[in-house]
N, C-alpha and C positions, 0 to 999 in steps of 0.2 A: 628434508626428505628428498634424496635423488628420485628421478623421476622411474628406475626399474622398481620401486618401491609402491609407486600407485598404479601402475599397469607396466605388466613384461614387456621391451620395445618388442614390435611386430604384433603383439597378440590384438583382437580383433573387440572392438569397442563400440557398442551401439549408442545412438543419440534420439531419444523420443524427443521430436517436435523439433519444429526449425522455426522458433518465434527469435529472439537477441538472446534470451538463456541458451536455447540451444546448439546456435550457431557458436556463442563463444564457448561451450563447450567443445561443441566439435572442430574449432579451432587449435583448443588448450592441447587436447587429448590427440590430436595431427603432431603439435610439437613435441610432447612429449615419446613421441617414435611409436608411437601406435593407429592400428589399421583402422578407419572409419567407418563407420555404415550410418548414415543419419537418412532419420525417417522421419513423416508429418502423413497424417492424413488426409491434408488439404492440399497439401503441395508446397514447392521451395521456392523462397524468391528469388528472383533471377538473376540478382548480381551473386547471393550465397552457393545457387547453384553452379555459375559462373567459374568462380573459386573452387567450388567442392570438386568438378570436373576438372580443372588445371590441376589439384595438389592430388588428384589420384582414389578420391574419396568415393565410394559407393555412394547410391543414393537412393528411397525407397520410398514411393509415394503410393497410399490408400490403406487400407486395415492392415491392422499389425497380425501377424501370421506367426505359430510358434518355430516355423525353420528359418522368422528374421534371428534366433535368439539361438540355434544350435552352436554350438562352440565357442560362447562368447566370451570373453573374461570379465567384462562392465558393460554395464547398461547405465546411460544416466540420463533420468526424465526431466524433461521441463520441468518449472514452477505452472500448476494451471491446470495438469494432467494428471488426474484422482491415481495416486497408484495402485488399489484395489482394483480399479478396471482392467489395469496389464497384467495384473498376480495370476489369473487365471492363465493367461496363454504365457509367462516367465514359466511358471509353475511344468508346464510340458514341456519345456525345452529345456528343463532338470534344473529351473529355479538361480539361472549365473545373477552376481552382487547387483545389486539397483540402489542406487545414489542418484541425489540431487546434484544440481549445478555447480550451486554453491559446495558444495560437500566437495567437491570435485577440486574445488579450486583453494578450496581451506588447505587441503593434502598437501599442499605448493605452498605455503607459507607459514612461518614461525612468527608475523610481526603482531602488535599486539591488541587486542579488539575492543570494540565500542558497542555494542548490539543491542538494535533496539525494537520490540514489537507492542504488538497492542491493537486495537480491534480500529483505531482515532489516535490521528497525530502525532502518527509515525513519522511521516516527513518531514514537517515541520520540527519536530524535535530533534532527527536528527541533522537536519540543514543548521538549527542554531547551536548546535552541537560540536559541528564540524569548524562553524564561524568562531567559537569560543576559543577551538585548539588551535585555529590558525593565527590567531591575536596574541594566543603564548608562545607562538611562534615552532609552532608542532606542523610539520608535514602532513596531509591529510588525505587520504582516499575515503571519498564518501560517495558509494552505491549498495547493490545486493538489490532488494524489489524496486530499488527507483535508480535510474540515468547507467549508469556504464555495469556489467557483468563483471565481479570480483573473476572470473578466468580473464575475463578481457585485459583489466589491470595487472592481474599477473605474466600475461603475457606480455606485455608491453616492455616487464623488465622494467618500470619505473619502481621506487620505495619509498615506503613510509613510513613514519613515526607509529601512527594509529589508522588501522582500519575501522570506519564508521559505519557498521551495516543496519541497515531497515531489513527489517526480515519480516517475511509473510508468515502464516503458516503450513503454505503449502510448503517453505522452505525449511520449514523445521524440520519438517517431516519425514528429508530426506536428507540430514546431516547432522548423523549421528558423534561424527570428532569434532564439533562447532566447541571450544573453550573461550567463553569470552572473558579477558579480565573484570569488564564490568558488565552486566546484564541488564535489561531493564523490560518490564511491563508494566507499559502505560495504563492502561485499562483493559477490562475484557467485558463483553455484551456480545449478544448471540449475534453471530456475522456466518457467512458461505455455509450454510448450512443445505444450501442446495451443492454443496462439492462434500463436506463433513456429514457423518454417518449420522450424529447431533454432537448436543454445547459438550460432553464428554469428551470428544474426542476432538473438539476443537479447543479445549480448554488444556488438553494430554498435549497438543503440539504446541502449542504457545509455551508450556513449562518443561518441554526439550530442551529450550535455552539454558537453563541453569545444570542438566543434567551431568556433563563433568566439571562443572566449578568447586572450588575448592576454599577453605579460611580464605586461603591469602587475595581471593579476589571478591566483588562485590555486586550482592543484589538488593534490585530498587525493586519497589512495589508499592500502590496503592495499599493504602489499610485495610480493605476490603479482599484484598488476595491472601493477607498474610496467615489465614488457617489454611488456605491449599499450600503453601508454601512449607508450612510447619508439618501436616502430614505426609508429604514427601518424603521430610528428614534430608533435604537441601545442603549442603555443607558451604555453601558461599556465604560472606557477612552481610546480613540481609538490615538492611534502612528501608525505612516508610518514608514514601513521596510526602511533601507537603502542598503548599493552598496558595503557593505563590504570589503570600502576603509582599515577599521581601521584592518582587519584579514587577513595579507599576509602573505607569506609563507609556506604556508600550504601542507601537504604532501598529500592532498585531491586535483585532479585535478580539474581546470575550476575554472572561475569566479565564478562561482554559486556555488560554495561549500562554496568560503568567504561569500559571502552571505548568504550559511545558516547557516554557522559558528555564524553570527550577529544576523541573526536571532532567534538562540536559546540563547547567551547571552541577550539580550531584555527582551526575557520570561524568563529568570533563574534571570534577574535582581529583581526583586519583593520579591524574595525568599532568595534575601542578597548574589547573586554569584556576586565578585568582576570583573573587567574588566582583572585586571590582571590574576585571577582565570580562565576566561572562555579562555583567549589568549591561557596561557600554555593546557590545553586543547584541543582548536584544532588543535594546532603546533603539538602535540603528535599522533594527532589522525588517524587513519590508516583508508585509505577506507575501507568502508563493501564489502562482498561478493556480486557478480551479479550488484556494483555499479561503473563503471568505474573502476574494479578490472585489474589490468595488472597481468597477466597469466603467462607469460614467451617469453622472445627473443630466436628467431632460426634466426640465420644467419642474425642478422640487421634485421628482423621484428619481432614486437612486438603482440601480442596477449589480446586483452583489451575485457574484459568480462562485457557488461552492461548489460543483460540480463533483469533484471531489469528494463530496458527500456518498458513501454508497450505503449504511448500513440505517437503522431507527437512531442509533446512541449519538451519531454525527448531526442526525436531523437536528435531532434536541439541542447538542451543543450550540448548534447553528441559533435555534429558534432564541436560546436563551441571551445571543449576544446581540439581540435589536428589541428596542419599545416597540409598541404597536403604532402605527399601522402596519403588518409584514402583508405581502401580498407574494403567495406561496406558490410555489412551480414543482410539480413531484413527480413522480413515475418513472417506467422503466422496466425493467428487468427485475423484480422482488427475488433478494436473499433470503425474508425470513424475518422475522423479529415481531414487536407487538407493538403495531401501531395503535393501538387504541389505548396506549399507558399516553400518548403526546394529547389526548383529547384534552386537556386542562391544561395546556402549552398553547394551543390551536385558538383558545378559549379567548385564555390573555392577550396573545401576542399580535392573530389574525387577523386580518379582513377579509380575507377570501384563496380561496386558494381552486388553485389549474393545475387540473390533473392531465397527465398526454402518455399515451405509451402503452406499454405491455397490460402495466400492473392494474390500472387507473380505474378498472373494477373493484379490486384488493383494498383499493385505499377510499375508496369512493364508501365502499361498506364500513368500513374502520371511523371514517373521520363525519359520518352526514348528521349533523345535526349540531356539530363543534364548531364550526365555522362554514360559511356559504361554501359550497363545493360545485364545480363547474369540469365536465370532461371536455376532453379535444383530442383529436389525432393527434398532434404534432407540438413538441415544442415552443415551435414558431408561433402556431395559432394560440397556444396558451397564454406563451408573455405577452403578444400583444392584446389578447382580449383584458389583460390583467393591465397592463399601461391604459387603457384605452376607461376602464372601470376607475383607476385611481385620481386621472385627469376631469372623469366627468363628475365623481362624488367629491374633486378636489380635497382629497386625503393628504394632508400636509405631513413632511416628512416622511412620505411612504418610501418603502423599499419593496423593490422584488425581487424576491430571494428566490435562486434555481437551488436549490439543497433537495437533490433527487431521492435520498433516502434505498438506491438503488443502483445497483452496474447499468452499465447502455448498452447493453448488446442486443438491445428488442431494435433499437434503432439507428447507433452509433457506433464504432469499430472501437471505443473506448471513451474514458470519461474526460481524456485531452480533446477530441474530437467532439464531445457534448459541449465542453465550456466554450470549445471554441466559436462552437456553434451559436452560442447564447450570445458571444461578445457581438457576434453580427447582427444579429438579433436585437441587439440592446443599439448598434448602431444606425440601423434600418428605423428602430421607434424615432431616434432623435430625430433624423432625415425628415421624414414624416410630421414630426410634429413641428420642425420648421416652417417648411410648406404653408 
């Protein structure tokens, strides 16, 4: 698609939100000979606005006003920025097209997709995903909600074999030509229902995915999806995930990493990745950061960094991949979910758990009487009261698990920033228990 094809050169194209989505937007939408207007309501950072002021680009910092939106020909919002919030003041400015990022950068390319969502291990599945095609020797772009912005890559003018996308739902939301040859949901459990109106409408953007698929290409799904799939009336060839009997051994803990080990051979099958191909792969493959990451042992307890953890259904997965003794770190910022289905998880697996943060009331009511429950400000104060408990009941084999079961933004600028947080954390106990 030439580019006077997704915006007239000159005509005038706004950008909600200067986070890396929207910068590479309003990078893309610069080359392709169109006027910029990028807006944030908190403000630009200052290398972005650096640039934006050298290439000629407006720039518009605090409440969106309906004469940022007169004359526009495209608006494209971040991932993160509810679009019913802007519908109201779009809506006065006579309503111009509103796309996602992603959407924006799909328009730029014909090559051929891998896309993958789900509520839990997204990432992971598409990182062994990406490892599987590069073994068959397939060229690979792998981002969209994780590491580099599909405009950014487009920009770049590099190519590839297969595009690997992790897709949120905010990004579904807003990319309505997304055709992926193969599609996949991983799971679905009630997740951002503090951003989704509820599980309808967060369950309606998650099966956007599939929306222009057709015979000739292929959707994966849990067994449990496949009557929402069937009332649709879907026309991609739909396979059911399996149990990732055939993917053992893996240096990836828990069941559910065989399974997405399977998972992503499934989808990398289509594109000619052997079975054999996709095994040695995930036997090799090393857990990612902030994903069931083990940190370090101090004295017989272990240190396992999920951070990554944001929703109830990750908690679980988390809980069910360690014997007891876990000694549990939670809180945060609450999405939403029903923690009081983990009460018979907490039962088994517990020793005690440290609550710190936002939520630490939410959960304190949910879990007291399932396991010892103990509040804290901070993080910091939790794991160590919880190191400090496992050393003196000498709980052999203990682990302390940070699986938040929530976002950080009560107290951390993201959930890279929480793990990292914890890894010092976990180094500070060792320090200390040298001593």
């Amino acid at each position: 698609m030439n580019s006077s094809q997704i915006i007239p050169e000159n005509a005038l194209a706004v950008v909600i939100g200067a986070g890396a989505s929207g910068a590479a937007a309003a990078r893309l939408l610069h080359s392709l000979g169109a006027r910029v207007r990028l807006t944030d309501l908190k403000g630009i950072p200052a290398d972005l606005q650096a640039w934006a002021q050298s290439a000629g680009l407006e720039t518009v910092i605090g409440p969106h006003q309906p004469e940022h939106f007169f004359g526009v020909a495209l608006v494209v919002i971040s991932p993160g920025i509810p679009p019913a919030k802007i519908a109201p003041i779009l809506a006065a400015a006579g309503n111009p097209p509103l796309i996602g990022e992603m959407e924006l950068a799909l328009r730029c390319t014909e090559t051929p997709i891998l896309a993958v969502t789900g509520t839990s291990g997204k990432t992971t599945t598409v990182s062994l995903a990406a490892a599987m095609l590069e073994r068959a020797g397939k060229t690979v772009f792998l981002g969209g909600n994780i590491g580099t912005p599909l405009s950014d890559f487009i920009l770049s003018g590099q190519k590839a074999d297969v595009l690997v996308l992790e897709l949120s739902s905010f990004q579904l939301q807003g990319c309505p030509s997304l055709h992926p040859r193969v599609g996949m949901i991983l799971n679905l459990t009630p997740n951002h229902l503090d951003y989704h109106k509820d599980m309808a409408e967060y369950t309606e953007a998650k099966f956007a995915l599939f929306a222009n698929t057709g015979p000739e290409d292929l959707a994966l799904l849990p067994a449990g999806l496949e009557p929402e799939y069937r009332r649709r009336k879907l026309r991609a060839r739909l396979e059911i995930l399996g149990d990732g009997k055939d993917f053992s051994g893996l240096r990836l803990a828990g069941r559910h990493n065989a399974v997405n080990a399977e998972a992503a051979f499934r989808a990398c099958r289509p594109f000619g990745v052997s079975f054999e191909q996709a095994l040695a792969v995930a036997r090799d493959f090393q857990p990612l950061p902030h994903r069931l990451e083990r940190v370090v042992e101090v004295r017989g307890v272990t240190f396992v960094n999920d951070s990554k953890s944001t929703t109830v259904d990750s908690l679980r997965t988390a809980l069910q991949s360690f014997e007891y003794p876990v000694l549990l770190l939670a809180g945060g910022k609450f999405k939403g979910g029903d923690l009081a289905s983990l009460r018979p998880l907490l039962r088994e697996k517990v020793a005690s758990v440290g609550l710190y943060g936002g939520s630490k009331d939410i959960f304190s009511q949910a879990w007291r009487g399932a396991a010892p429950v103990d509040q804290y400000e901070t993080l910091k104060d939790a794991a160590r009261a919880l190191f400090a408990k496992a050393l003196a009941e000498k709980l052999s084999g203990a682990v302390i698990l940070l699986s938040p079961a929530t976002s950080s933004y009560d107290q951390y600028s993201d959930y890279l920033a929480r793990g990292e947080d914890f890894r010092r954390i976990a180094a500070l106990c060792g320090k200390e228990a040298a001593q």
